[in-house]
C-alpha positions in Angstrom: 17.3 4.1 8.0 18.8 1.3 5.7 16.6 1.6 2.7 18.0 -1.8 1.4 15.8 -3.2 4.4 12.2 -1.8 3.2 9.9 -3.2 0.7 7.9 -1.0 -1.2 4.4 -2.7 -2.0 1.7 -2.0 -3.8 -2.1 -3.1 -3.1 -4.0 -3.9 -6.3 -6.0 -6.7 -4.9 -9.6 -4.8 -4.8 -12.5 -5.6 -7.1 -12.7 -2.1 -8.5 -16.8 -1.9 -8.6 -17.2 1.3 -8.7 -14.4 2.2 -10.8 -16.2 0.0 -13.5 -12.2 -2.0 -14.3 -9.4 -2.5 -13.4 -8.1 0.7 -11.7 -5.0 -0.5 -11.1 -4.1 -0.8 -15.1 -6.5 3.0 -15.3 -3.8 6.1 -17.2 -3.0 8.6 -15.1 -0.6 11.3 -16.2 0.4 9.0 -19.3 1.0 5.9 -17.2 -0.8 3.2 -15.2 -2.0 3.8 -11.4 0.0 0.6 -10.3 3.2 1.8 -12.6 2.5 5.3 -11.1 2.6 4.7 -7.5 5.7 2.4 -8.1 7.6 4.8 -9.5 6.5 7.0 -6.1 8.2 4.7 -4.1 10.9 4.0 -6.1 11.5 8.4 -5.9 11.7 7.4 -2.3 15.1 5.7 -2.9 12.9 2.0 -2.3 14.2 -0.4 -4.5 12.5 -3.6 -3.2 9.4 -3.5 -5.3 6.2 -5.6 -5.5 2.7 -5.5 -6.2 0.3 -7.4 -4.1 -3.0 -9.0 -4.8 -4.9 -9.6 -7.8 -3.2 -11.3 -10.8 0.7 -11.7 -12.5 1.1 -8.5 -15.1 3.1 -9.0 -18.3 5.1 -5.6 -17.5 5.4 -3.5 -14.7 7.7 -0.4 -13.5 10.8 -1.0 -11.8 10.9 -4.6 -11.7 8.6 -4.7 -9.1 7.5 -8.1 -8.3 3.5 -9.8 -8.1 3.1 -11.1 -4.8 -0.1 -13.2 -4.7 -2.4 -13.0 -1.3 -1.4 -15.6 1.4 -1.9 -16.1 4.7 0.9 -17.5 6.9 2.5 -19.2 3.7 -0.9 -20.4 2.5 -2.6 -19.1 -0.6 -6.0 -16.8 0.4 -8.9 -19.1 -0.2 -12.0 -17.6 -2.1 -12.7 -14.4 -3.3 -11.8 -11.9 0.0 -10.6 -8.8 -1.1 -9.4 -6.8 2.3 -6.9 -4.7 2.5 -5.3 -7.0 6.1 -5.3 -9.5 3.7 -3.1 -7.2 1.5 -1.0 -5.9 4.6 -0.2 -9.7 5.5 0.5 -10.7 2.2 3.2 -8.2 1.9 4.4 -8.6 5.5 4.9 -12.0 4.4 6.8 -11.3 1.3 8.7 -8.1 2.8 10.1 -10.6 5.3 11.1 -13.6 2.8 13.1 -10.5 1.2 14.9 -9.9 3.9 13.6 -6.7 4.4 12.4 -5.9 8.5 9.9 -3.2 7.2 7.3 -2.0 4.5 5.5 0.7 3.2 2.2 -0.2 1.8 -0.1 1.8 0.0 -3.1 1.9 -2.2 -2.8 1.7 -6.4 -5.4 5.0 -6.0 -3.7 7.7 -4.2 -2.0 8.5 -6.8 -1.1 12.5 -5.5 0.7 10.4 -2.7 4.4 12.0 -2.4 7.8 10.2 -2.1 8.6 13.1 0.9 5.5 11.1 2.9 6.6 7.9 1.9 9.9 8.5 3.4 8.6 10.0 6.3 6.1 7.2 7.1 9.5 4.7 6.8 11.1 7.3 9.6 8.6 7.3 11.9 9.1 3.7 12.2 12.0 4.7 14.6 9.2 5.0 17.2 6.3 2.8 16.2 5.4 -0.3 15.3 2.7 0.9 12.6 2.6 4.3 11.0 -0.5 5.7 9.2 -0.9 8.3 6.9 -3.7 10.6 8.5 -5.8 14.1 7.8 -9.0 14.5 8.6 -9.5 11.1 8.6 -6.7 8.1 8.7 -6.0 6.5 5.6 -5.3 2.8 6.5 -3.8 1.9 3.0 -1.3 4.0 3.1 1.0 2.8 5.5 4.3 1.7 6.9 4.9 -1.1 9.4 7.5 -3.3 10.6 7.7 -7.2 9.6 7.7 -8.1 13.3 3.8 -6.9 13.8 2.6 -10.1 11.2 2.8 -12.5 13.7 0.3 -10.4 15.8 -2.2 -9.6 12.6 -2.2 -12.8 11.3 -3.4 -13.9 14.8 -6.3 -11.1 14.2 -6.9 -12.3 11.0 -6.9 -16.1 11.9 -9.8 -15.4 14.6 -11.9 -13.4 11.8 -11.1 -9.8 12.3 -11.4 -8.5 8.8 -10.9 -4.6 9.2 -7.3 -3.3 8.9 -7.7 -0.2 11.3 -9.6 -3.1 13.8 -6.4 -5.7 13.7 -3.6 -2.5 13.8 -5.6 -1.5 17.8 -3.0 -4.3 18.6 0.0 -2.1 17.6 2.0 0.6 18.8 0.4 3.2 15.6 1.4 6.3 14.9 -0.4 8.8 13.2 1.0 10.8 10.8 -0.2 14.3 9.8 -0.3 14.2 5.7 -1.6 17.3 3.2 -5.1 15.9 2.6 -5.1 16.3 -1.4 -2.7 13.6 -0.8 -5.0 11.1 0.0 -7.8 12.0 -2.2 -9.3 8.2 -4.0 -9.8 8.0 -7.2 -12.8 5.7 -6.3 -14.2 6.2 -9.9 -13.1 7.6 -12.9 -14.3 10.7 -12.8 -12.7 11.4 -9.9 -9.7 10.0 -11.7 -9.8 12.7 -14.2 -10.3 15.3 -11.6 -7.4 14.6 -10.0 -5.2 14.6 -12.5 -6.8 17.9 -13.6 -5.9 19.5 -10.3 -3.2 21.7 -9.6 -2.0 19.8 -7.2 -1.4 16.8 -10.0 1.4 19.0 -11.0 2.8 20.5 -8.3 
């Protein structure tokens, strides 16, 4: 796999409600989640950074770069928040990079490993789509190739909203992942749990 050719993104787009703020800019072993799961994929030898969603930060890890949620080269309109919105945008960007795939992934996984990261970018040898998956799929933590935009912006454009509903048009692979890997730190409580657990420092 030629590394050089994958952009490592970052979703930080969502409205947070029931994390009460910004959980993207939340502390999690003595940095931010965003920062955090940069530096996860930057462990992953990716060195194409961005962020995706929500608004321009003054500093960020590993000169990753904010990539604001568009549509076929068009700025989002309104307030939509969905995570195909998030894949697209970074499709988008991924490809302007020069880059012919991308991992994606959520700002709150943030026990996600740079050994799953890497073997989500392998499996794209024989998929179009790969998603991290347990006992349930995660469908923001994944990797894809730029070539499958065309096909969800066509999903998108006809008012599919649902990621795992727009990637039934892919050739997806599942990936088996531990599951404390894909644990959400939907509030923060749960935040503080997980960074209490042994597997936060394992």
């Amino acid at each position: 796999m030629n590394i050089r050719a994958v952009l490592g993104a970052v979703l930080v787009g969502g409205e947070s409600k029931r994390f009460g703020r910004d959980k993207a800019a939340a502390i999690f072993r003595g940095q931010t989640l965003l920062d955090h799961q940069l530096a996860t994929l930057h462990a992953a030898t990716i060195t194409q950074l961005a962020y995706v969603g929500g608004n321009p930060r003054a500093v960020v890890a590993h000169g990753a770069v904010h990539v604001p949620d568009a549509v076929g080269g068009r700025a989002a309109l309104g307030p939509e928040r969905s995570a195909l919105l998030g894949v697209l945008s970074a499709l988008l960007y991924a490809e302007s990079a020069g880059c012919d795939r991308a991992v994606i992934i959520a700002c709150d996984v943030p026990l996600l490993t740079s050994a799953t990261i890497t073997s989500l970018c392998n499996a794209l040898e024989s998929a179009e789509i790969a998603v991290a998956s347990a006992e349930r799929s995660h469908w923001t933590i994944i990797a894809a190739r730029t070539s499958t935009r065309p096909l969800l912006e066509h999903q998108y454009e006809t008012g599919v909203r649902a990621l795992h509903e727009a990637l039934t048009h892919c050739a997806v692979l599942f990936m088996p992942v531990a599951e404390h890997e894909l644990v959400n730190a939907n509030d923060q409580k749960t935040l503080q749990a997980i960074a209490d657990s042994p597997s936060a420092h394992g």
